[in-house]
N, CA, C and O atoms as a GROMACS GRO file, in nm:
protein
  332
    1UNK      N    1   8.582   2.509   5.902
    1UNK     CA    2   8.659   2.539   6.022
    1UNK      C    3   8.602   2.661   6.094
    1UNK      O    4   8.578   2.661   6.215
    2UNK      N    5   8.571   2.808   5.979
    2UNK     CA    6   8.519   2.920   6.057
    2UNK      C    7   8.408   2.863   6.143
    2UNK      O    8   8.410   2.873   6.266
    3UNK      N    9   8.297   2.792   6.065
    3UNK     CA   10   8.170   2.808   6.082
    3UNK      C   11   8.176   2.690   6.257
    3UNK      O   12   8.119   2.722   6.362
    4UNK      N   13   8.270   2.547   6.232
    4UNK     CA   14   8.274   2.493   6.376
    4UNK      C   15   8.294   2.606   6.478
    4UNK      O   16   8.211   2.604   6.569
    5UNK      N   17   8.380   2.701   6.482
    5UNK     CA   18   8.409   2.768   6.583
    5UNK      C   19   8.307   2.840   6.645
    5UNK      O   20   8.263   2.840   6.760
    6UNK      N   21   8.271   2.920   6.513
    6UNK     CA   22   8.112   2.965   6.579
    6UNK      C   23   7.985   2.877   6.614
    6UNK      O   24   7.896   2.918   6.688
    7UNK      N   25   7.985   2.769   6.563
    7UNK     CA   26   7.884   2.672   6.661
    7UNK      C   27   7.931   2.632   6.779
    7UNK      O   28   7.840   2.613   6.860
    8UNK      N   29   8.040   2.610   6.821
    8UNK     CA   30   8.112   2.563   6.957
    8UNK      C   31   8.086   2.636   7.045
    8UNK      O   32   8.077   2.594   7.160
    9UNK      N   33   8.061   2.811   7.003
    9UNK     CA   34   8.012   2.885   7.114
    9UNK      C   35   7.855   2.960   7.079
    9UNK      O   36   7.807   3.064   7.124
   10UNK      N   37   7.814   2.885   7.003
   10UNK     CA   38   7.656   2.948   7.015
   10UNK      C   39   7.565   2.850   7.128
   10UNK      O   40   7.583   2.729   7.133
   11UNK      N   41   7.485   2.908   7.200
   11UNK     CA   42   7.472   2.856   7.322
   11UNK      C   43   7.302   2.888   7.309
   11UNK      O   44   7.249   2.976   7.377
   12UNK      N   45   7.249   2.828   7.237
   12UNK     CA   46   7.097   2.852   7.183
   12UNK      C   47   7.000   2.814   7.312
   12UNK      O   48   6.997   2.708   7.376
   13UNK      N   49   6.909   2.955   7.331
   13UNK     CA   50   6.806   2.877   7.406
   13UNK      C   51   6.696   2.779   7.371
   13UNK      O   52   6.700   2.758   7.249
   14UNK      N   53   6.605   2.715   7.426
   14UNK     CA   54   6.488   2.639   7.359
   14UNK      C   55   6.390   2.683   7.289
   14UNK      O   56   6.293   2.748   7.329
   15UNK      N   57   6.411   2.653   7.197
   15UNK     CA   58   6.295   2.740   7.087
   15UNK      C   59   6.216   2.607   7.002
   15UNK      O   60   6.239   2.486   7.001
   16UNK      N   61   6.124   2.680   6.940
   16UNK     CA   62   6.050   2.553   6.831
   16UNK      C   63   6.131   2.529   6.774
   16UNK      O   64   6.245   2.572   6.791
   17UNK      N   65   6.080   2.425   6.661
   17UNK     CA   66   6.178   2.404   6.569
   17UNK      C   67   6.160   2.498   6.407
   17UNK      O   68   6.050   2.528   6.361
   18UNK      N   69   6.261   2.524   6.356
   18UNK     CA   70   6.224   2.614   6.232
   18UNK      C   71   6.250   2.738   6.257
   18UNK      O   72   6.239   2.820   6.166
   19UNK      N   73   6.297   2.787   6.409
   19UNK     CA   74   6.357   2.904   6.388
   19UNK      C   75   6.443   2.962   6.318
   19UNK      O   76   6.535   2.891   6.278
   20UNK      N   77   6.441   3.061   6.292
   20UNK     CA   78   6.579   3.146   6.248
   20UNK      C   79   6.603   3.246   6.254
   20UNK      O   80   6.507   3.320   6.269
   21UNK      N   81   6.733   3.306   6.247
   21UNK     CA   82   6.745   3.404   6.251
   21UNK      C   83   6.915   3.448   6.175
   21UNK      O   84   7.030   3.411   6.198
   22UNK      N   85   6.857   3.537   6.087
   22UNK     CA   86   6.985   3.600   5.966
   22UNK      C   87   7.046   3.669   6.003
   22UNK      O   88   6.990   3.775   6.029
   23UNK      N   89   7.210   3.665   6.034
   23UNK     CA   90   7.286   3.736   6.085
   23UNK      C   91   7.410   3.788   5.957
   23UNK      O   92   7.439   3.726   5.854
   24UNK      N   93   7.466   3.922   6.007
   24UNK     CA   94   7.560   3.959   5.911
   24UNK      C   95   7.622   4.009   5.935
   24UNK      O   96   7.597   4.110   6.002
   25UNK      N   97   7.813   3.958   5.878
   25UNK     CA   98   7.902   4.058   5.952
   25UNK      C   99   8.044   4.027   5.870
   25UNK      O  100   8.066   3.917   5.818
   26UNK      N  101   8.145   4.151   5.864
   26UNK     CA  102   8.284   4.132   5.817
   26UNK      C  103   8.386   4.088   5.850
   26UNK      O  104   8.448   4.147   5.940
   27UNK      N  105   8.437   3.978   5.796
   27UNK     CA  106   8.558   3.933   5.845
   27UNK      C  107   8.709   4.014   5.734
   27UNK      O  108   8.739   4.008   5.615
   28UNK      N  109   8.778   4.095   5.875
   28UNK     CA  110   8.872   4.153   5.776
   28UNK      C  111   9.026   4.072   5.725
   28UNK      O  112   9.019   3.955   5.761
   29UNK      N  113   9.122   4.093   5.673
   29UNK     CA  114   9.212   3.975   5.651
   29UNK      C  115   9.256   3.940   5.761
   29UNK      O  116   9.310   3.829   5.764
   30UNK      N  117   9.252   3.989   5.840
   30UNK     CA  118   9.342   3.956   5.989
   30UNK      C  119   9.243   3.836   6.080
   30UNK      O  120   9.293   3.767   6.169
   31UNK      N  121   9.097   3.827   6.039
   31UNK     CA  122   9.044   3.737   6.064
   31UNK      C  123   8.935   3.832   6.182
   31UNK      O  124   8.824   3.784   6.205
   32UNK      N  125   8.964   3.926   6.230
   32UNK     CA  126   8.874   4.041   6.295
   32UNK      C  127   8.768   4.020   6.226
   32UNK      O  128   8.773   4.006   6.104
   33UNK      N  129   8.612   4.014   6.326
   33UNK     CA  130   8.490   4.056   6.293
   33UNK      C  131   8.471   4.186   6.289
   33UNK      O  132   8.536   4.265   6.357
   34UNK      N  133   8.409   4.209   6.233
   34UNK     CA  134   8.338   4.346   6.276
   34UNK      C  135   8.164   4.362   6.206
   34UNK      O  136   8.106   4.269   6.150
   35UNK      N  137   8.109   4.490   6.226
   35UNK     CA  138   7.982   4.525   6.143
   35UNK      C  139   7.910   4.433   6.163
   35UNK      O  140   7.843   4.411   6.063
   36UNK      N  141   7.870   4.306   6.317
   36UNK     CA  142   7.791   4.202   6.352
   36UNK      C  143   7.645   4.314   6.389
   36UNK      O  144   7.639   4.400   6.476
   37UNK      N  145   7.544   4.276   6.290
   37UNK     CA  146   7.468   4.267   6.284
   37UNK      C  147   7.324   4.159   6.288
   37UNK      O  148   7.347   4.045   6.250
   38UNK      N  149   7.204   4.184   6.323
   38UNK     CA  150   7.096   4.109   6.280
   38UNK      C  151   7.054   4.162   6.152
   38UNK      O  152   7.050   4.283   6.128
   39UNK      N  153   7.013   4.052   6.050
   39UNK     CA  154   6.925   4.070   5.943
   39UNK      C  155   6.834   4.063   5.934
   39UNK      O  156   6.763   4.141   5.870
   40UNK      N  157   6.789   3.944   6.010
   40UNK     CA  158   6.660   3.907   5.977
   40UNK      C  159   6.603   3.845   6.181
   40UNK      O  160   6.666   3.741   6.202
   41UNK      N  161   6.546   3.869   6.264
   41UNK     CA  162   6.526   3.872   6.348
   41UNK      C  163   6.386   3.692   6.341
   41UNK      O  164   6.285   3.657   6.281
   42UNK      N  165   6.475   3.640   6.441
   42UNK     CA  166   6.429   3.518   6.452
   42UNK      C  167   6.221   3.504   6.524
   42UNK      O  168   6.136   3.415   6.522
   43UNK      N  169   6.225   3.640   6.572
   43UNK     CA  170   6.077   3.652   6.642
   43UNK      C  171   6.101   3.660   6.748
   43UNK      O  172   6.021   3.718   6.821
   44UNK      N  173   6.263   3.584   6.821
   44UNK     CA  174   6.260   3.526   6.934
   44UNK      C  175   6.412   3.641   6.996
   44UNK      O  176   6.531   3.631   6.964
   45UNK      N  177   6.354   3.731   7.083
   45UNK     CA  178   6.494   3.829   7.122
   45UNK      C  179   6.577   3.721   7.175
   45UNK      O  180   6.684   3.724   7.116
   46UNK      N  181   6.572   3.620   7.269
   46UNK     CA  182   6.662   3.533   7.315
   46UNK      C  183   6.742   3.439   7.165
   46UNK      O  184   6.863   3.416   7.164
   47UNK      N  185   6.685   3.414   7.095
   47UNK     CA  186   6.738   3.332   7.013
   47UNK      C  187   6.830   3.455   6.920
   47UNK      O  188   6.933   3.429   6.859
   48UNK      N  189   6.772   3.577   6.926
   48UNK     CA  190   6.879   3.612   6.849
   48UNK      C  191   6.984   3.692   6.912
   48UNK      O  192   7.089   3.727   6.858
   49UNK      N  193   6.946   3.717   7.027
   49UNK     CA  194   7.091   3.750   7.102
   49UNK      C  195   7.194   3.633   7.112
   49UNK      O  196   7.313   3.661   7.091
   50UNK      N  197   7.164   3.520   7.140
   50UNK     CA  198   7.273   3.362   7.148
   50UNK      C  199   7.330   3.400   6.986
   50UNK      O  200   7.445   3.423   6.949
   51UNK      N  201   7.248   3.398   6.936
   51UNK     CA  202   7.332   3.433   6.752
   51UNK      C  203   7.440   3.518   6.757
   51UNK      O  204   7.552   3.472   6.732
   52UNK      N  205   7.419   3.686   6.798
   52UNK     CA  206   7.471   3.718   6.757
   52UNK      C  207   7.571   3.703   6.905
   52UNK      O  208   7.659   3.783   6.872
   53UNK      N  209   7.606   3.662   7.020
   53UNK     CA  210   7.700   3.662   7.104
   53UNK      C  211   7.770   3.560   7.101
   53UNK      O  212   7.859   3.541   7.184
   54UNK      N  213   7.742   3.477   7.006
   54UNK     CA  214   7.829   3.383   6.897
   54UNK      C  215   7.942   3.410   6.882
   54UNK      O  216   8.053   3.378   6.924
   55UNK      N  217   7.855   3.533   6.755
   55UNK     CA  218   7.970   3.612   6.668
   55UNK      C  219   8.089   3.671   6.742
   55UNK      O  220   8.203   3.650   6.702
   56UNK      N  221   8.062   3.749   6.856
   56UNK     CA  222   8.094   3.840   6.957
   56UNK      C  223   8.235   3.753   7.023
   56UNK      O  224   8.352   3.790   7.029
   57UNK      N  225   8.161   3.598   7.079
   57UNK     CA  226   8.266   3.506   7.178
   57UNK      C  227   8.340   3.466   7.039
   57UNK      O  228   8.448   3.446   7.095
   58UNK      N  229   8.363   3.444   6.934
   58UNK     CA  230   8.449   3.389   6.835
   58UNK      C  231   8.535   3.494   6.756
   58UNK      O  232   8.612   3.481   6.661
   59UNK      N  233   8.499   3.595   6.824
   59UNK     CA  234   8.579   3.696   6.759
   59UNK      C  235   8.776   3.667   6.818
   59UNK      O  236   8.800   3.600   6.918
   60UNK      N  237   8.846   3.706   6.767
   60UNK     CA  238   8.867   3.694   6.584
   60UNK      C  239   8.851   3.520   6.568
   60UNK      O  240   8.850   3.425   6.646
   61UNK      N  241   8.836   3.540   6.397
   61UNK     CA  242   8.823   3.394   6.360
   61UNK      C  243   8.981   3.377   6.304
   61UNK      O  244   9.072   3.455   6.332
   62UNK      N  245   8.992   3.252   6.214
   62UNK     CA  246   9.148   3.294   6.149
   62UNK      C  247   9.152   3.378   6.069
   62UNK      O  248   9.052   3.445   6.043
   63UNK      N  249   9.298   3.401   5.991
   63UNK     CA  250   9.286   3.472   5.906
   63UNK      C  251   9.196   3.436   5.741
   63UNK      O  252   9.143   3.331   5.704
   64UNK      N  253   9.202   3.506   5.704
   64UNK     CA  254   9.143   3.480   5.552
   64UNK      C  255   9.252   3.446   5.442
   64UNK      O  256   9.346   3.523   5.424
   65UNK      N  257   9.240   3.347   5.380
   65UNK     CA  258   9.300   3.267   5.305
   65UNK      C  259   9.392   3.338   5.244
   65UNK      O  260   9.334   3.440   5.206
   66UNK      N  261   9.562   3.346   5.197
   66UNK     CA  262   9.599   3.398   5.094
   66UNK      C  263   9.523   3.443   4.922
   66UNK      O  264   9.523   3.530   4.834
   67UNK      N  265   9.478   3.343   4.951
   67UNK     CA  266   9.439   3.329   4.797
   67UNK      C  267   9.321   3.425   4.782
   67UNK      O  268   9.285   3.447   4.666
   68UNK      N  269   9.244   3.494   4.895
   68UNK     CA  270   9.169   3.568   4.890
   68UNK      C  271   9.190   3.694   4.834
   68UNK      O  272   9.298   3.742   4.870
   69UNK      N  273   9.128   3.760   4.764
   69UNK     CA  274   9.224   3.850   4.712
   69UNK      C  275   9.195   3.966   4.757
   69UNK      O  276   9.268   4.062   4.730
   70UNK      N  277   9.083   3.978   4.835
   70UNK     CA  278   9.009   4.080   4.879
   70UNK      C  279   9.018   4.142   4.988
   70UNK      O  280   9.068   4.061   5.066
   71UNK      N  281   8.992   4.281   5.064
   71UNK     CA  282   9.081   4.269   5.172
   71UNK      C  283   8.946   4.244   5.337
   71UNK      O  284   8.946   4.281   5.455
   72UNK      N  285   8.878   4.185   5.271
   72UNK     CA  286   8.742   4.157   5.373
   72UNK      C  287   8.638   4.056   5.243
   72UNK      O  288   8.623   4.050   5.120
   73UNK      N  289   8.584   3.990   5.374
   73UNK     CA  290   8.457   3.930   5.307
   73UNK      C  291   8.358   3.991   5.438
   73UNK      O  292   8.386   4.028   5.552
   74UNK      N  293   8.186   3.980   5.337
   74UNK     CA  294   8.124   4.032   5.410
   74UNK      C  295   8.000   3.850   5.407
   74UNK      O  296   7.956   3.799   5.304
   75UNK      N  297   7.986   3.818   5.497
   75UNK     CA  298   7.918   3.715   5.574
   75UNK      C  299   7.747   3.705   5.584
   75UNK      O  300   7.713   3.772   5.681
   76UNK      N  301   7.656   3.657   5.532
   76UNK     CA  302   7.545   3.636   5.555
   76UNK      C  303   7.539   3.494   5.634
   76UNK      O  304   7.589   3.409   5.561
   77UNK      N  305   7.485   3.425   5.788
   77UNK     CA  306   7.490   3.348   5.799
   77UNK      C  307   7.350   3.301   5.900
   77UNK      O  308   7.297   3.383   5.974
   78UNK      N  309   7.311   3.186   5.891
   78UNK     CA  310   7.161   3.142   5.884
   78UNK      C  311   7.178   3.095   6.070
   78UNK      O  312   7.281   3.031   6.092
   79UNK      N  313   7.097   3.120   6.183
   79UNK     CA  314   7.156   3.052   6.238
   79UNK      C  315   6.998   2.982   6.268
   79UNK      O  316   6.901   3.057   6.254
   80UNK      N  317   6.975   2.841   6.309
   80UNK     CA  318   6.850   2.775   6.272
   80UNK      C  319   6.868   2.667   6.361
   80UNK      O  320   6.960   2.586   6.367
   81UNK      N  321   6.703   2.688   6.469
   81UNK     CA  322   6.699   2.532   6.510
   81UNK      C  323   6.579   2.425   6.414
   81UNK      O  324   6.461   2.428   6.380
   82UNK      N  325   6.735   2.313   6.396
   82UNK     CA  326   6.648   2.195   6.328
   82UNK      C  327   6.540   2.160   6.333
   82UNK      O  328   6.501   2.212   6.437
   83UNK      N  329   6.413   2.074   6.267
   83UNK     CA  330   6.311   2.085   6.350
   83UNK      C  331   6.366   1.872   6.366
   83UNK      O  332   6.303   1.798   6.441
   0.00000   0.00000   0.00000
């Protein structure tokens, strides 16, 4: 469910195929991002700005599960065009 939301608004420019680029960031219980970072830089400044203004337009996501027990998770997430 998180991860549809953030593809619904990643708005990728044209790139080869096999890009990527490693993004990282906290979701607190309230479902607030924060600490959106790049990890790993795709080569491509356009491709990794659409990544991370993803993160940015989906902010907040839902909350984090009861059952979570924690009061944040911290997020590594791949964002990649297919080839």
């Amino acid at each position: 469910e998180k991860l549809a939301l953030i593809e619904s608004r990643w708005y990728k420019p044209a790139v080869p195929a096999g890009t990527k680029a490693l993004v990282r960031f906290t979701i607190n219980r309230e479902g607030r991002l924060s600490r959106i970072e790049l990890e790993s830089s795709s080569g491509n400044s356009s491709f990794d700005r659409a990544a991370l203004r993803a993160l940015y337009a989906t902010n907040p996501l839902p909350p984090l599960p009861p059952a979570y027990a924690k009061p944040s998770l911290t997020v590594h997430l791949t964002f990649s065009e297919s080839p």
